[in-house]
N, C-alpha and C positions, 0 to 999 in steps of 0.2 A: 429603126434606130436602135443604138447598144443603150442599156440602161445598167450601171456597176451598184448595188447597194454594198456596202460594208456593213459588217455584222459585227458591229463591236459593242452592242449594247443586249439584255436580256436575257444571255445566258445563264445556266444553273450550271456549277460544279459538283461532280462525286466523287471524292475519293475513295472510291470503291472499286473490286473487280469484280462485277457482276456481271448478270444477261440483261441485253439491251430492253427485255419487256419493262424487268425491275429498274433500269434506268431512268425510261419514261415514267414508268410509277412512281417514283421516289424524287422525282427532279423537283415538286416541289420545294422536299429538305432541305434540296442541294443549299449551295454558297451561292451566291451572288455575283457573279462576278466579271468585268468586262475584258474584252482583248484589245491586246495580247496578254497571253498568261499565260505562265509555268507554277507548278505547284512545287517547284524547289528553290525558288529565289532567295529561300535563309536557310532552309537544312541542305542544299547543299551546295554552301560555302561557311559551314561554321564547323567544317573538320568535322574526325569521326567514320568518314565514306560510310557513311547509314545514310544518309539521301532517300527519300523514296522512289523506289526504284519498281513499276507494276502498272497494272490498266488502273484509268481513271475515267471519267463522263464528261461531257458536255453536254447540254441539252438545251434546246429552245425552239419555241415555235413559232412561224413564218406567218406573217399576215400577209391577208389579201393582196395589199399594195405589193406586199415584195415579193409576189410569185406570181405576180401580170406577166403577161409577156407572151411572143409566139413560141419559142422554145427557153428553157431554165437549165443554167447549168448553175453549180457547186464550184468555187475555188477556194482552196486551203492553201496559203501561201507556206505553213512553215508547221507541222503535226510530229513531232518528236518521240519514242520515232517510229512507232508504226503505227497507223491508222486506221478504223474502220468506218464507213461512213452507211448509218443505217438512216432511210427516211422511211417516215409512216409504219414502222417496224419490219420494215424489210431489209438485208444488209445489200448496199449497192455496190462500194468497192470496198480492197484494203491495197493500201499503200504502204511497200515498207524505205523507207528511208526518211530521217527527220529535217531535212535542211532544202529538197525540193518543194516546187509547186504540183499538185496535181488537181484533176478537175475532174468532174461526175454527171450527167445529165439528170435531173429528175423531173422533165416535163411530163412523162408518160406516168410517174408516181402521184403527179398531183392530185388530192381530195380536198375535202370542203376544210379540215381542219390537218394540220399539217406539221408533224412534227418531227425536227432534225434532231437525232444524236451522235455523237462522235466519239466513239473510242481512241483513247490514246496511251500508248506504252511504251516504257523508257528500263524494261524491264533487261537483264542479262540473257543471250541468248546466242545462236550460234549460227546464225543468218544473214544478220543485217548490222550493215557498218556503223558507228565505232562501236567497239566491246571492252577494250583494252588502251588506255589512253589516259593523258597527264591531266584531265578536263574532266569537268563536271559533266555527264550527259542531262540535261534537265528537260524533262518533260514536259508536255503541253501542246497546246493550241497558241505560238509564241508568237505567231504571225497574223497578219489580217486575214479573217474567214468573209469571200465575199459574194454574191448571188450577181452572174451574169443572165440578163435578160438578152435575145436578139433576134431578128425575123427566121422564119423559116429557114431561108438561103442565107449563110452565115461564113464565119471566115472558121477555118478549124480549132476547136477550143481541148480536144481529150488528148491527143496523142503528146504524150511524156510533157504534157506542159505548153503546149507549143502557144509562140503568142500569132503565131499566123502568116505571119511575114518572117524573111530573110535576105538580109541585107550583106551583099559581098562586095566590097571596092575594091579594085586593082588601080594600085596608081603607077605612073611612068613618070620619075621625077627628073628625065630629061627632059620630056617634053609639058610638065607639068598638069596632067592629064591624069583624067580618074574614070575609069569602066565601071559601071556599078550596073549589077547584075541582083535584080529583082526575083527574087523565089515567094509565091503564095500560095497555101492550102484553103481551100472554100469548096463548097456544092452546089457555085452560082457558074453562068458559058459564060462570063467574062468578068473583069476587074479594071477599073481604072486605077492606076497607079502612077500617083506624082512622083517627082525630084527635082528638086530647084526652081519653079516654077513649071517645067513640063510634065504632060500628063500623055501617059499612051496606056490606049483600051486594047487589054491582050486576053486571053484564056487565064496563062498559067503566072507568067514569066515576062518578063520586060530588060531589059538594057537600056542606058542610058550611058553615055560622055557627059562630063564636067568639065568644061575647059578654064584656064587658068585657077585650078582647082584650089581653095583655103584649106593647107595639111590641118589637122590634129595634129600638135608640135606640141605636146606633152604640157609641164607646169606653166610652158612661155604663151602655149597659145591653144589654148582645148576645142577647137572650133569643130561643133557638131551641125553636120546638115539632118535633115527631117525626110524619110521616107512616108508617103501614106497610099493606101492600098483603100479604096471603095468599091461599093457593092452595087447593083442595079438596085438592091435592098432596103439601100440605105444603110446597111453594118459596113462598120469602119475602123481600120485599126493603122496606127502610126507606128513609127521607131526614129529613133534618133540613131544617126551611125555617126563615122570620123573617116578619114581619108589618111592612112597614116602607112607608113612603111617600116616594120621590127626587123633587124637580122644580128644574127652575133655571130663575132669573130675570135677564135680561140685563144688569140694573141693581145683583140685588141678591145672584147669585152663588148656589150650590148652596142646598137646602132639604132635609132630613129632617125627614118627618115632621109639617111643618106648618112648622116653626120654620127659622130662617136658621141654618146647618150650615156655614160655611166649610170646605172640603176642602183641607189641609195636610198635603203629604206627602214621600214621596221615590219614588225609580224604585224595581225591583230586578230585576237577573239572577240566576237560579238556580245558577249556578256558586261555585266554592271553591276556593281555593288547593292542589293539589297533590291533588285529589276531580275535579277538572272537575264535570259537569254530575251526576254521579250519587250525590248525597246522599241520607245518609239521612232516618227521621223526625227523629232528634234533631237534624240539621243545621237542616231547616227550623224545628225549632222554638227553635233558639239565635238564629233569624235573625229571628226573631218578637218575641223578650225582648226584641233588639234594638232592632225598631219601635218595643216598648210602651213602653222605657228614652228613646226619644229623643221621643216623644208624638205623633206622628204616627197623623193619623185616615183617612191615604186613602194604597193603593196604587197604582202604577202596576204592570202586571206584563206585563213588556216583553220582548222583545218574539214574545210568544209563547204560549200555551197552559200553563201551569205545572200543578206537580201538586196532582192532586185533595186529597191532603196539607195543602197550603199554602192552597187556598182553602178549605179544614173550618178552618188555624188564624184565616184572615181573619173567616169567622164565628162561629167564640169568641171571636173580642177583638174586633168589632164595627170591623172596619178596611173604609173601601167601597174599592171596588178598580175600576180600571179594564181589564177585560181583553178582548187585542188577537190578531188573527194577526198572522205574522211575513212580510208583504205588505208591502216595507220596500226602500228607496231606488230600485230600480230595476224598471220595469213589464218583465213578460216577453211578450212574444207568446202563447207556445204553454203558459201556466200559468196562464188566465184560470180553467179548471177547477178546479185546483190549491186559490186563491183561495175557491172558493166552495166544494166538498169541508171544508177547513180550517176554516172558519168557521161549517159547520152542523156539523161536529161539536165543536165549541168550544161553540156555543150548545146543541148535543146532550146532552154530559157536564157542563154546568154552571150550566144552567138553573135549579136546585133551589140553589145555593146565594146567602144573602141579602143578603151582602158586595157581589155584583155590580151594580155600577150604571148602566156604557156597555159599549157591544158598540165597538172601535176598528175602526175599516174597513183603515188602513192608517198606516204610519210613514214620513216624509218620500220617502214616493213621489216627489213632484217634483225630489228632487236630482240623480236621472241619469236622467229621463226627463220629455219633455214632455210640459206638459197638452193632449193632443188626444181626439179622440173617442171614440177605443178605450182610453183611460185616463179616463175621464169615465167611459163607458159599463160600465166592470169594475166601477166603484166604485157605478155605481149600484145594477146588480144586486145588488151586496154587501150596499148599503143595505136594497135590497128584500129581500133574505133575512133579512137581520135581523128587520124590521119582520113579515116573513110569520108566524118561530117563532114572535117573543120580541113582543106586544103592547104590553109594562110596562116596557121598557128604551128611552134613547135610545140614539143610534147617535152618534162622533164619529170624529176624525182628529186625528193628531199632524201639524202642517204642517213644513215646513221652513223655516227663520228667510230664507230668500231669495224664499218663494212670495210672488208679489203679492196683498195681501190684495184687489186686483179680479176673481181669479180665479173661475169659475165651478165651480172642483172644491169649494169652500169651501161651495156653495149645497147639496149632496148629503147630508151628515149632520146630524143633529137639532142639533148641537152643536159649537163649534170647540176647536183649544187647537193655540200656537205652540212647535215650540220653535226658543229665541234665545239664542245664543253671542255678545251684545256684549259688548265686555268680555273674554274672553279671543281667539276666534279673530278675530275683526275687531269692529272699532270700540269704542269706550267705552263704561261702564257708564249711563251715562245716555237714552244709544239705544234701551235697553230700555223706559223709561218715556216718550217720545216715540211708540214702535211703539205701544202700549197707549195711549196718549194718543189717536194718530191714529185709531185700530182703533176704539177704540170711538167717536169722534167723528163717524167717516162711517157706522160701520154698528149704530146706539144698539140697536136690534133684536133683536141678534146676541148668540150667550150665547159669549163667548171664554174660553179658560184660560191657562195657562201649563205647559208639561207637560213640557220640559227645558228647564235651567240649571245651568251649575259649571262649575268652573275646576279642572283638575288639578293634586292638591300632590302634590310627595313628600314625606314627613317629616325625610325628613333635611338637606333644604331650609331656609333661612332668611335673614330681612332683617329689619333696621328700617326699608329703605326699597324695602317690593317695589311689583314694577309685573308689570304681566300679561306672561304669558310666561315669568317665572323658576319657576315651578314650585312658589317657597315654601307654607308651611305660612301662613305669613302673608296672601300675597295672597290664598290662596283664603278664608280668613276675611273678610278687606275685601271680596271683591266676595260674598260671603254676606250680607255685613251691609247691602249695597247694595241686595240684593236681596229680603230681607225689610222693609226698609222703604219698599222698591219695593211690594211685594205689600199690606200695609198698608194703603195707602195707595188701594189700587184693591180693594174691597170687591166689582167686580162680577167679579172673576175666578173664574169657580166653581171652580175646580180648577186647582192648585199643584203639579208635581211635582218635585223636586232630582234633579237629573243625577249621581251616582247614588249609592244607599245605600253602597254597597260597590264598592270597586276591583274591574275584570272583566275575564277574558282578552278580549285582542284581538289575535291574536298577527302578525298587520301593526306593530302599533305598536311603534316604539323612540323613544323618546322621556323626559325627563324624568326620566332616571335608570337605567329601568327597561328591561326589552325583555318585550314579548308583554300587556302590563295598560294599561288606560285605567286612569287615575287620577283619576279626577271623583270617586272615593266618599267618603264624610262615615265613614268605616269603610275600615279596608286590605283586603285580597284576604283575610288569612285572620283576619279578624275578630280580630287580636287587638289592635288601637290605633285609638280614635277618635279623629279627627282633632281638631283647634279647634274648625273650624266644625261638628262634631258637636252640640257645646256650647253652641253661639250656638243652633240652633234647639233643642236641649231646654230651653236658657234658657226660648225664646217660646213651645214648646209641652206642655209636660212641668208638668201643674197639680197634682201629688200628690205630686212627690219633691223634695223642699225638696233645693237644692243650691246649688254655687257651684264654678266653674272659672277656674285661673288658664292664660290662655293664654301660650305660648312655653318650657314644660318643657324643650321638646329644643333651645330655640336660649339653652343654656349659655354659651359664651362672646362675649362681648358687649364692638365697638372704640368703644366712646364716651363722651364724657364724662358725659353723661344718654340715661334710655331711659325707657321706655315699659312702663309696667305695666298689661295688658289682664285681665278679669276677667267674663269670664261668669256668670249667675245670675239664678233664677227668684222672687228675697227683691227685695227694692224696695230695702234699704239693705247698702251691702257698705262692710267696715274695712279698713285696710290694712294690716298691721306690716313692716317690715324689721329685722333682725336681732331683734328682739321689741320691737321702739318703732315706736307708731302713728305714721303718716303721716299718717292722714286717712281717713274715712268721704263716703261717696256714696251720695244719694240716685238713683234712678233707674229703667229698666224694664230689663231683657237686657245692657245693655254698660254695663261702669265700664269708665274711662280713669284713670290713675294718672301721673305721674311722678314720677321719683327719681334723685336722682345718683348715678352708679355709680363706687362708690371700691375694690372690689376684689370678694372673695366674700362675697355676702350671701345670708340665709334670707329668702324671702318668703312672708307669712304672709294669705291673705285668709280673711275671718269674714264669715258672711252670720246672721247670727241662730246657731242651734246649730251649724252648718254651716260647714265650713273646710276650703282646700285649701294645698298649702305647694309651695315649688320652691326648687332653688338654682341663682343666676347670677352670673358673676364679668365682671370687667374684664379684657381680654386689649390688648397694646400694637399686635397686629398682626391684622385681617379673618380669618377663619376659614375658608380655602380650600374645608372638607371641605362649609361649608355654601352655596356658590355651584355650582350645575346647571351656568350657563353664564359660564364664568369671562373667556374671553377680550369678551363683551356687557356685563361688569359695569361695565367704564371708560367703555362710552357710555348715561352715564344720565342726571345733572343739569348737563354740562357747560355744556351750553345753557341753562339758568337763570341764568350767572353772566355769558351774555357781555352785552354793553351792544350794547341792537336798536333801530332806527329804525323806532319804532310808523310811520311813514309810510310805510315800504316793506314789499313784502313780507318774510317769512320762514317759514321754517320750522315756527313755531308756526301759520300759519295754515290752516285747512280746503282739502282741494283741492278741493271747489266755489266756496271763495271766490276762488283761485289761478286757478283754470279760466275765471272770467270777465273775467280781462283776457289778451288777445290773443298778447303777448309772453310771461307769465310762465306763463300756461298752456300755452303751446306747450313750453316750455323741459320741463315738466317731463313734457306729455304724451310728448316724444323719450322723455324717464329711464327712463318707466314702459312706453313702448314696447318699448324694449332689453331691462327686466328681464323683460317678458313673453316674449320671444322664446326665455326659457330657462327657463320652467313648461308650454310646450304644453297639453295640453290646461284644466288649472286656467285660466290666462290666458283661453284660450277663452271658459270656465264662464264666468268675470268678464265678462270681455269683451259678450257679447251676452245680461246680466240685467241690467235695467234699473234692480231692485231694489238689486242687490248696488253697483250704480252710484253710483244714492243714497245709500244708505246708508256708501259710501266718501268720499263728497262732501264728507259730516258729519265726515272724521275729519280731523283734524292731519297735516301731511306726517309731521312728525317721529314720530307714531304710526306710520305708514301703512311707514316707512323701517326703523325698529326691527322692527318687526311680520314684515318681510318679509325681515328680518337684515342690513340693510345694514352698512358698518361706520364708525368712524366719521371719516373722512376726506371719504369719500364725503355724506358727511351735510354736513359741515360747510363743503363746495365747494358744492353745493347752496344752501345758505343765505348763502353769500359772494355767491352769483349776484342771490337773490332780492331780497335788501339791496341793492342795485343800480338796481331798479324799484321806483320810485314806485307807488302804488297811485293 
């Protein structure tokens, strides 16, 4: 029989990089401490990018009880990110990659007294994936460490993880029919293996029919059957699979099943406020409630290998998921191996679950590295490993919003999807639906997605008149709402992902209030406040829980004489009351708009059918400091609306493609944008020699392009004295 201990109790930690003798000697000093754990769960997410970053210890000693057994094996569910695994002071393996499983035998190590240490490093280096990345890399032993016991003759436990079984359905959803094809590794002449109540004793391999088979039909209906594989030994190992049918159509966007299946969802990093990366089960499954509450049917799970945990809950709640290694902005030379290690064991340990639907090759590879041969050529192999395990999966890429969609890295996966930042980090929201315009116009063929988007809020941010950059709770709601009626609108995008569920260390970042957190997430870091635009998509996607949201709670006091009453909800008619007298009902789908004159403190009251959310906001004489990010930017905002422009000359308001075509006025400004590049080095560069990022700047408005880039507003407004000058 299997016997599983978990190891989460008696460890010593050392923050130290020393030799494993002194480990052991020293582990009584160590810290105390249980798993899972990272030793960066506060320094690195409080900004700075000083994180510690270097080898650390683990140590503890195995008793008797938990090293019975006819053979012993070692599992490290999750070692960040390189490993070494020394027993009795011997070194047995090293593992480089931080987000797989791997496993070790130490029966033949065992002594009378017995002691495991584990090296772990999270250090910079030029090997092993991520190096380069928007995310906290955090160190640790973040996962369960567990000691498998099992007879002699056993099911195969070392090779890249493997759980011993492999589970393949073919379904015929004309004839309602499912082939499932049994694959086992063991060192026993035979296995008995069930499915659905039948059992046939084979060597290797088994086959089985399901007739009038129960799909996995996604959030409507997750229905998982149970494979189990026995030993003459008595060792026994199970999987849950799904019976489910993917395909996409270039035109007409994802398919389960037979049927048109739109994939609407968000990102997620596995990290938490003041936990880092080493959550429990109840963590990931708060995080789940969360999916189910906002109604989203498709994961992104980014950028990296997540825990087997998390893809057992994607397969209870019938969420498909797209999972990716962490082969991400930058190609490295000497970690081409690295790359394909990572991703057979990614398709290794989670091959059997039904949720999965793309194997991701890689993540905006092209931002710091160009597409040439030897970056062509990694990703092919990539491909082909894929395609070699996994038969019944496609393969895709998350692009970088700057790759030229003429590129040839684009031709390499089954499948595309961009992600695009118009709209917050350059250019305007409209750019987005122009790219997708163009995209699928030159290449109709082509099955594209969208697979990041967002705009970082803080919450305690606020306007009634944001514009991108200020960080409000507000903007990021408008360019949300931009962007779902962007996605609407274009049916052949198979797949939709939000930039991101939840706020995530990055602890380079200072920005926006905060130091060490991207702040994209539709959810704060520590899950305890959704945002608006939370709101706005469980509006659009959330078909069971009748609700209604009144947007701008937190932005209380309010300089104007009229404002703006925003109102999420998934009811088709929403009421309005102020201090308990109707205003006015609206018909409509997701967004009600409201106005009301604001004469001091009022109760707002909105009714959606049973359904009602309430707020208070007052009238204040003077702007609310505490809700302005960037106070001294706030005065250059609509100046330039008010002055009187000579439509015949240029200005300010014009595109600098359109500026750029005449001789004098494009000169003048290409000096400007000279000078100011002379003091971004290398970014300038980036710009500089992308031809994409060229055009795409071309589209935008000086006066964007000058804001955007912090100019102040002096400087702006001598600019546009000049350009009013020239005639166009």
């Amino acid at each position: 029989m299997r016997k599983i201990t978990t190891l989460t109790e008696g460890w010593r930690f050392l923050k130290a990089a020393i030799p494993a003798a002194q480990a052991v000697e020293f582990a009584a000093r160590g810290e105390a401490v249980t798993l899972p754990h990272t030793w960066n769960a506060i320094d690195g997410q409080d900004g700075g990018n000083d994180y510690h970053r270097g080898t650390c210890w683990y140590v503890r000693e195995l008793s008797a009880e938990e090293t019975a057994g006819e053979r012993l094996f070692l599992e490290v569910n999750g070692a960040a990110m390189t490993a070494e695994v020394w027993f009795n002071g011997e070194k047995l393996i090293r593992h480089e990659g931080g987000y797989s499983a791997f496993r070790v035998e130490l029966t033949e190590k065992l002594q009378e007294k017995n002691i495991l240490a584990i090296s772990v490093n999270n250090e910079d280096n030029t090997t092993v994936y991520p190096q380069k990345a928007d995310f906290t890399f955090y160190g640790g032993l973040y996962r369960d460490v567990k000691l498998i016991a099992v007879p002699a003759e056993h099911f195969e436990l070392l090779k890249d993880g493997t759980p011993g079984i492999k589970v393949t359905p073919v379904v015929d959803l004309e004839k309602m029919t499912a082939t499932i094809t049994v694959e086992t590794w063991h060192n026993a002449q035979s296995v008995d293996i069930t499915i659905n109540g039948e059992t046939k004793t084979v060597e290797r391999c088994a086959e089985f029919v399901i007739e009038n088979v129960h799909l996995w039909d996604g959030v409507d209906d997750p229905y998982l059957y149970t494979a189990t594989a026995k030993l003459p030994s008595g060792d026994e190992v199970s999987t849950r699979f799904g019976c489910r049918v993917f395909a996409c159509d270039p035109e007409k966007g994802f398919f389960l099943n037979g049927r048109s299946y739109p994939l609407r969802g968000v990102s997620r990093h596995q990290d938490l406020k003041g936990k880092g990366n080493a959550l429990s089960y109840e963590d990931h499954a708060a995080d789940m409630a969360i999916i189910r509450e906002l109604g989203a049917n498709t994961l992104r799970l980014a950028h990296y290998q997540h825990a087997q945990e998390f893809y057992d809950l994607c397969d209870e709640n019938g969420i498909v998921v797209w999972a990716e290694i962490p082969y991400i902005t930058m190609h490295m030379q000497n970690a081409r191996q690295n790359t394909l290690d990572q991703m057979r064991e990614l398709i290794t340990q989670c091959y059997n679950h039904p949720c999965i639907a793309v194997w991701g090759l890689s993540n905006e590879i092209t931002a710091a590295s160009a597409v040439n041969e030897e970056l062509l050529e990694n990703h092919r192999a990539l491909n082909e490993l894929c395609h070699r395990m996994d038969k019944t999966r496609l393969t895709t890429m998350a692009d970088v919003f700057m790759l030229e969609i003429e590129s040839p890295i684009l031709e390499i996966p089954d499948i595309n999807s961009y992600n695009l930042y118009f709209g917050w980090y350059l250019g305007e929201l409209e750019q987005t639906d122009e790219f997708f315009d163009e995209y699928h116009a030159k290449y109709p063929e082509r099955v594209i997605g969208f697979s990041e988007y967002g705009a970082d809020a803080n919450p305690a941010f606020h306007s009634s008149h944001p514009e991108k950059g200020d960080y409000t709770e507000e903007y990021q709601a408008l360019y949300h709402e931009h962007m779902l009626k962007m996605i609407e609108q274009r049916p052949y995008l198979w797949a939709t992902h939000v930039w991101n569920l939840f706020d995530f260390a990055a602890d380079g970042r200072d920005e926006g209030g905060k130091h060490g957190e991207n702040q994209k997430g539709l959810v704060t870091f520590d899950r305890s406040l959704r945002k608006d635009a939370f709101y706005l998509y469980k509006a659009a996607w959330n078909k069971t829980e009748a609700f209604v949201h009144l947007c701008g709670k937190r932005y209380v006091n309010r300089c104007e004489e009229e404002t703006e009453i925003k109102v999420y909800s998934n009811r088709e008619e929403v009421t309005l009351y102020v201090d308990g007298t109707k205003v006015g009902s609206q018909s409509g789908k997701t967004v009600f708009r409201f106005r009301i004159p604001l004469l001091g403190e009022h109760l707002i009251r909105a009714e959606a059918g049973d359904v009602s959310d309430t707020m208070c906001i007052r009238r204040v004489s003077e702007p609310d400091e505490s809700y302005l990010f960037n106070k001294a930017a706030a005065s250059v905002t609509n100046w330039f609306d008010a002055d009187d422009i000579d439509p015949s000359c240029f200005s300010i308001n014009d595109t600098l493609g359109e500026i750029r075509q005449h001789p004098q006025a494009g000169a003048i400004v290409d000096a400007m944008m000279a000078k100011g590049a002379s003091e971004r080095g290398d970014v300038a560069d980036a710009v500089k020699d992308n031809p994409a990022l060229q055009r795409m700047m071309g589209r935008m408005t000086m006066l964007s392009l000058l804001k955007q880039g912090g100019a102040d507003e002096e400087s702006i407004k001598q600019l546009n004295r000049i350009l009013q000058g020239i005639k166009k």
